[in-house]
N, C-alpha and C positions, 0 to 999 in steps of 0.2 A: 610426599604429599600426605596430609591426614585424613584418617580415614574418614570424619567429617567431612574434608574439602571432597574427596573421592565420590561420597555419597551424594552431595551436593552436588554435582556436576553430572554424575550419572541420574538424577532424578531431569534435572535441566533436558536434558538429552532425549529422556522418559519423554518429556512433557512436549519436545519439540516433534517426537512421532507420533505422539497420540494427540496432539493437538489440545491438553488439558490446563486450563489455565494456572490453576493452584501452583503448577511447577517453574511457573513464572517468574521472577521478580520482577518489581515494576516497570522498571527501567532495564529493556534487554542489554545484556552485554555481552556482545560479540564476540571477546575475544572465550568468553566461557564457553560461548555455541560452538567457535573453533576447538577450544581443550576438550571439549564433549564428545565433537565429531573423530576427533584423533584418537581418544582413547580408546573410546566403543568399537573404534573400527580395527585397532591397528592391531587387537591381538585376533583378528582373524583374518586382517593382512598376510600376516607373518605366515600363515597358512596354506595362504591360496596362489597358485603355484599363478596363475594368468595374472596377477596382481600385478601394476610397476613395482620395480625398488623402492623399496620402505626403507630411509636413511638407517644408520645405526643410533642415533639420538632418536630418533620418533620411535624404535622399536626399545632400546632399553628404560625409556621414557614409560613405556607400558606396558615393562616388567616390573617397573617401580611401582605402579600405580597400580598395577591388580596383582603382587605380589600378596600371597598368602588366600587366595581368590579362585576357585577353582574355576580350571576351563570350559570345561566340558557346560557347568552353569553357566558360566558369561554367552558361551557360544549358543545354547539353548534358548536362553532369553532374549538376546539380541533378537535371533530367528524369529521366535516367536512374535516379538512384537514388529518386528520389521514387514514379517508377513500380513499379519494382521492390517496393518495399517496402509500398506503400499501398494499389495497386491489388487490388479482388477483396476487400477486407476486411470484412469481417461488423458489425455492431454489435450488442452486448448492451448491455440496458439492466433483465433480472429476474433476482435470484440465481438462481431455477429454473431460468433458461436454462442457468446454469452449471452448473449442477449435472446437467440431465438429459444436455448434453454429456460432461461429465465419466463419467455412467455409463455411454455408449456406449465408451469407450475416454479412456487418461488424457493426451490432446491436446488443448490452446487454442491451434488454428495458424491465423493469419491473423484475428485476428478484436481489436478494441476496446471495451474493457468500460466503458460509464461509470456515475459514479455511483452503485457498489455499496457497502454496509459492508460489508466482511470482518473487522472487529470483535466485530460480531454472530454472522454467520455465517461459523464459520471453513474454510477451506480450506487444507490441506495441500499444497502447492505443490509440495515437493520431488522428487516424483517423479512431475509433470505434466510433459507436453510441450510447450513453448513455442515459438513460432515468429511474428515478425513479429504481437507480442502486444502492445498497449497498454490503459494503465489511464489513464481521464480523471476527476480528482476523488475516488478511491476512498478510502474509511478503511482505512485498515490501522495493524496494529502496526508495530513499526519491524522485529523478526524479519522477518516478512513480506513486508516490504520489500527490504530484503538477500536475502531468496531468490531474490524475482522479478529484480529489479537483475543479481545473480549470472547466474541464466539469460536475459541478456540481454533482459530486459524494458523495456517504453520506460513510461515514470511521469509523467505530468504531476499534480501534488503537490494537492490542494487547498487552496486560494489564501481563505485568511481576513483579515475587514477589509474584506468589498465589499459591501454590500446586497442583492445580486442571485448569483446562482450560477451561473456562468459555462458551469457542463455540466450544467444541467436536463435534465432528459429528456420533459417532457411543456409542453403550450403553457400561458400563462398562464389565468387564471379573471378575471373580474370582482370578484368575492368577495375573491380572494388579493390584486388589488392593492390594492381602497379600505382592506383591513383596517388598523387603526392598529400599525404597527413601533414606532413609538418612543414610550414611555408618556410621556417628559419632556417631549416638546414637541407630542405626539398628530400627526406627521406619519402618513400613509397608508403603505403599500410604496411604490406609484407616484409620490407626490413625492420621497420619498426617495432613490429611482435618480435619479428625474429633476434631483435637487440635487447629488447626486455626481457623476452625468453633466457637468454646466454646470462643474461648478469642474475638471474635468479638459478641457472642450472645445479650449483653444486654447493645453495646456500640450505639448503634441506628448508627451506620458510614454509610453513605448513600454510598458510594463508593462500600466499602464491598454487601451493599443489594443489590444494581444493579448488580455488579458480579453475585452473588448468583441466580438473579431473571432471569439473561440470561444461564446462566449453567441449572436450573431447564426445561426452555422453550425448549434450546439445546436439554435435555432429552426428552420432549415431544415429539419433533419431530422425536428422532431416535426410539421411542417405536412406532410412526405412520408410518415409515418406514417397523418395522420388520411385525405388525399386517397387515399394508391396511386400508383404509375406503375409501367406496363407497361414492358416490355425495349423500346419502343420510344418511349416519353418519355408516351407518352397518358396523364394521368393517370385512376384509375379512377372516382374518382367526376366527377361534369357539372358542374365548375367556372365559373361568372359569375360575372365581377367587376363591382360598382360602384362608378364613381369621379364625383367632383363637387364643388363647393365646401362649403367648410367651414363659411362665413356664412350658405348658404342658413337662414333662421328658420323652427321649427318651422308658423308659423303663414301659411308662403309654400305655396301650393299644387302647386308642385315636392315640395316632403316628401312629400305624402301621395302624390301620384303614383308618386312612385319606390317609396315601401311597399307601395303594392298591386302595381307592377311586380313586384318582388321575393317576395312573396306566392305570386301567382299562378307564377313560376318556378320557386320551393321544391317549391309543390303537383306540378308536373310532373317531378319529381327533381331538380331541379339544388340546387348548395350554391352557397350565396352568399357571396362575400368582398367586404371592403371595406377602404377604407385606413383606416379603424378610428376616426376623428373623426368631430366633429359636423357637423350640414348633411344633406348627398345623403348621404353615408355611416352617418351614424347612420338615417335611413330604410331603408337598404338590409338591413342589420341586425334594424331593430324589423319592418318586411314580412316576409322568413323567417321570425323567430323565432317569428313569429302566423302562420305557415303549419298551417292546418287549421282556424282560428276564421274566423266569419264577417264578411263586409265591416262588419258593423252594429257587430263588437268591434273590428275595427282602427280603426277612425272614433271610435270612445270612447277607443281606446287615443290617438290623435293630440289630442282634445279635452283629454285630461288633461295630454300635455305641451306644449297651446298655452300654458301658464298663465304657462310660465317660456320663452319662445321662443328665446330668445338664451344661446349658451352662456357667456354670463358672468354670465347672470341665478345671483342667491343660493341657490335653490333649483332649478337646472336638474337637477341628479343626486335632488332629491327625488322632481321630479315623475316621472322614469325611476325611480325604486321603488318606485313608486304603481301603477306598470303592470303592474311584475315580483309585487307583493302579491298583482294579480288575477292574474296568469299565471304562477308561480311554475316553470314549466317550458315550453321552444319547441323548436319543430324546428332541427336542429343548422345555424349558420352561424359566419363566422370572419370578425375584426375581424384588420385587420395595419397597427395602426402603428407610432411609433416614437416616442425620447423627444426626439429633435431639434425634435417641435411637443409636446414635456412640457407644455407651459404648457396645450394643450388637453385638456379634462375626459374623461374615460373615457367609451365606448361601453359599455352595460351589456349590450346586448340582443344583445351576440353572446357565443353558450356558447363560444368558444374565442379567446383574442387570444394574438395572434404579433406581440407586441412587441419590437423592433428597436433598436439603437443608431445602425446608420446608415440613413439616409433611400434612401441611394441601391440599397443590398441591396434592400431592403424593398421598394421600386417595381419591382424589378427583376424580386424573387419573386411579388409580384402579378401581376404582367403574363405570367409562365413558365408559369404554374401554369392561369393562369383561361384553358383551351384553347378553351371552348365560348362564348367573348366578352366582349368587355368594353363596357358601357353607359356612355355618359357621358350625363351630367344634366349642366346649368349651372354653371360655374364660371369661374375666374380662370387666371392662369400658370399653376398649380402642376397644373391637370389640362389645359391647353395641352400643357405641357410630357409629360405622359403618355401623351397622344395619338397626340406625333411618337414618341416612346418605341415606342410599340405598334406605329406604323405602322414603323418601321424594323423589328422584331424581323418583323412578316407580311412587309415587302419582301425581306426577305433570309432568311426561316423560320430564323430564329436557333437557335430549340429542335425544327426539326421538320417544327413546323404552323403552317396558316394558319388564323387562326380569325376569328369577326366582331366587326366594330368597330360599334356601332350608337349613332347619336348623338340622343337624346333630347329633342328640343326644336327641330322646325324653325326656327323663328324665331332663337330667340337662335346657332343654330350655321349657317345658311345666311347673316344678315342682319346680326345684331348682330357675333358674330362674325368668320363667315366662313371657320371652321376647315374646315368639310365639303367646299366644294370646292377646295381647296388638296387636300386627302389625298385625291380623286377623281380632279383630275386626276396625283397624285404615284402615284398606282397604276394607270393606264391601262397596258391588257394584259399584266399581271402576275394571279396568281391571287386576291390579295386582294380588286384591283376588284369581284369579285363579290359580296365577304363583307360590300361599306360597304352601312347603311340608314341614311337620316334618318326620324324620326319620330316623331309629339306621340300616340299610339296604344298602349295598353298591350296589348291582344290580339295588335295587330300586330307587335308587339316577339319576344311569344311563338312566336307562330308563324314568324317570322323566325330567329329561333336554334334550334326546333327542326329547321325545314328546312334550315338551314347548319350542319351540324354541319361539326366542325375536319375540314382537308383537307394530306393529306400535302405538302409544300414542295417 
C-alpha cells in the first residue's frame, strides 16, 4: 500500500473519531471505514493479550502497512485520540431519552445513540448541538443523514443481510431464539446465526469480525444494564456464577444438587449466571428460576427432565417445556453462552441469555461480573481451564475484587482431579487463599459465600 493510500485512510479514520468533516469524502465508502478500522486497530491487537485471534492476513496486512512506522507513535496517537473522543460518553438506547434531552436544551454532546428509528420519530437536527455524537444502527432518511454527517456526526450504517443485529440493545429471550426465522427450511433464529457463524469462522472476513466484535460489546452492555456497577466496578446486584460440565446427565445427582444449590442462593438475593449450556449449567438455571417453589416441585421439575437426560436426546427441549408449562414464570437468572458451542441446545430456564460470538469474551465476562463467587460442580478442560482463569484474575484482582472460588465436589476436585490443591497452594498468602472452599454441602456452600462477600484487591 502507498504511503499516500496509508495516509489517506488513516486521516478517514482521524475523521471518523473526531467527527471532523474535512476527512470526509463525499460519498462515504465503507469498505475504507473497514481498511481504517483494521489498520488502526490491529497493530495493537497484536498486543493485547485479552484480544480474540487476529488472523495471520489481518496482522501481516498491518505490518505491511505501518511498516517503517513507529509503534510506540501509532500506539500513542491512536490513545490519544481515542481517549479524547470516546471517553465519558453516555449511551441512549429510548427515543424518550432523546427527546427529554433535547427539551432541557438543544445539545447531543458526548453521548451514542443506538438502535433508534428516526423514521418514525422524526427529529429535526439542524439546529441541535452535536458534539462527539454517534449513531449505532439508527434508521434514518438520507436528509437526515446528510445533516448529521454535516455536523460532524460519526454513523455507523445499519448493516443488512445478517441474521442477528449487531447493536441490539437488550439481552436475548429463549422465546426469540427457538422461534422459527426461516419458514422455507423452519430453521430456529439460534441455528440460523449459528450456521452463518460456521461458514464465516475460518474465512478471516474482517467485515463479518467487526459485526461479531460489535454484537459481542452490544451484549456487554445489556448484561451491565440488567446487573448495575458502582464507580467502583462492584456490581449492584449479588452475582454467582455456575460453571461445570456440559455432559453432566440430567439424571446424574450432580444436576439436582447444583439446582437446589442455586435455588437456595436465589432465595437469599443473589442472581445466578451460568455459561448458558447443558449439564451443571442448565441446573444452575432450572434451581434460580424455581426460586420460591418448594423442594417437592423442583424434584418434579428434575423427574420430568430425567425422561430425556442427554442433550441430544430427541425431545430434550420438550421435556424443558413441560416444566416451563407448569411454571410459566421464575425468578430472574442469566444463561451466557456463545455460538462457538452452537451445536449445543438452548438453556430455556434462564429469563435472560447473553449470547456471544466469541468464547473467549464470554468467559471472560462471566468470570468479571460474578463478584460474589464462582461455584464449580464436575467437569472437564473447558471448566479446568476457567478455574485457572478465575484464579489469575483473584491473583492479580484484575477487575478490583477478590471474590470466592468454591469447589463443589470433594472428591472428584481433591482426588480425581486434583485442581483444589494446586490453586491452594498457587494462592498461599495472597488474599484470595481465604476466599478457596471445597465442598459436597449445600448449606455450607451458602453460608460460605454469604460470609465471603468480594474483597477490595
Amino acid at each position: 500500500m502507498t504511503s499516500h493510500r496509508r495516509d489517506f485512510i488513516t486521516a478517514q479514520f482521524y475523521g471518523i473519531l473526531t467527527g471532523s468533516q474535512e476527512n470526509f469524502k463525499d460519498s462515504f465508502d465503507y469498505t475504507d471505514f473497514v481498511s481504517s478500522v483494521a489498520l488502526f486497530s490491529i497493530p495493537c491487537l497484536c498486543f493485547h493479550a485479552s484480544t480474540p485471534c487476529v488472523s495471520r492476513k489481518h496482522i501481516s496486512l498491518a505490518k505491511a502497512t505501518w511498516k517503517g512506522c513507529s509503534l510506540s507513535n501509532v500506539f500513542f496517537d491512536f490513545k490519544k485520540i481515542l481517549w479524547n473522543t470516546v471517553s465519558m460518553k453516555k449511551l441512549i438506547k429510548e427515543i424518550k431519552s432523546v427527546k427529554d434531552l433535547l427539551s432541557e436544551g438543544n445539545t447531543l454532546l458526548n453521548l451514542t445513540i443506538q438502535d433508534l428509528d428516526f423514521k418514525k420519530e422524526k427529529i429535526d437536527f439542524r439546529n441541535i448541538k452535536l458534539g462527539n455524537t454517534t449513531f449505532l444502527g439508527c434508521e434514518m432518511d438520507d436528509e437526515t443523514e446528510a445533516v448529521l454527517r454535516k455536523k460532524g456526526a460519526t454513523i455507523y450504517p445499519k448493516i443488512v443481510g445478517l441474521p442477528y443485529n449487531p447493536y441490539r440493545k437488550t439481552l436475548y429471550t429463549w422465546q426469540e431464539l427457538i422461534k422459527e426465522n426461516d419458514t422455507k427450511n423452519g430453521e430456529i433464529l439460534d441455528v440460523k446465526i449459528y450456521n452463518h457463524f460456521v461458514s464465516f469462522k475460518n474465512s478471516g472476513d474482517i467485515n463479518e469480525a467487526l459485526c461479531e466484535r460489535i454484537h459481542d460489546h452490544a451484549i456487554d452492555d445489556a448484561i451491565y444494564d440488567i446487573i448495575g456497577v458502582n464507580e467502583d466496578g462492584m456490581t449492584q446486584k449479588k452475582c454467582v456464577g455456575v460453571m461445570g460440565g456440559h455432559s453432566v446427565l440430567r439424571d446424574d445427582p450432580a444436576y439436582e444438587k447444583i439446582a437446589r444449590l442455586s435455588k437456595k442462593l436465589t432465595e437469599k438475593g443473589y442472581l445466578i449466571l451460568s455459561g448458558g449450556g447443558p449439564g451443571i449449567m442448565e441446573a444452575a438455571n432450572l434451581g434460580a428460576y424455581l426460586a420460591g417453589k418448594t423442594d417437592v416441585q423442583l424434584k418434579e421439575a428434575v423427574e420430568i427432565l430425567k425422561v430425556a437426560p442427554k442433550c441430544q436426546d430427541e425431545n430434550y427441549i420438550v421435556q424443558s417445556k413441560k416444566v416451563i408449562e407448569m411454571y410459566p414464570t421464575g425468578a430472574e437468572n442469566i444463561a451466557i453462552p456463545t455460538w462457538f458451542y452452537g451445536h449445543e441446545p438452548l438453556n430455556i430456564f434462564a429469563t435472560s441469555i447473553a449470547k456471544y460470538f466469541s468464547n473467549a469474551i464470554r468467559e471472560d465476562v462471566l468470570l468479571a461480573v460474578a463478584l460474589h463467587g464462582i461455584i464449580y460442580g464436575p467437569g472437564s478442560a473447558g471448566t479446568v481451564q476457567e478455574i485457572f482463569t478465575d484464579a489469575a484474575q483473584d491473583h492479580y484482582a484484575s477487575f478490583g475484587w477478590v471474590s470466592p472460588m468454591i469447589f463443589f465436589g470433594k472428591k472428584f476436585w481433591s482426588e480425581d482431579c486434583q485442581v483444589y490443591q494446586l490453586v491452594q497452594q498457587l494462592s498461599t498468602g495472597l488474599k484470595y487463599h481465604d476466599m478457596l472452599a471445597i465442598s459436597d454441602d449445600i448449606d455450607e456452600v451458602v453460608k460460605f459465600i454469604v460470609e465471603h462477600p468480594p474483597v477490595k484487591g
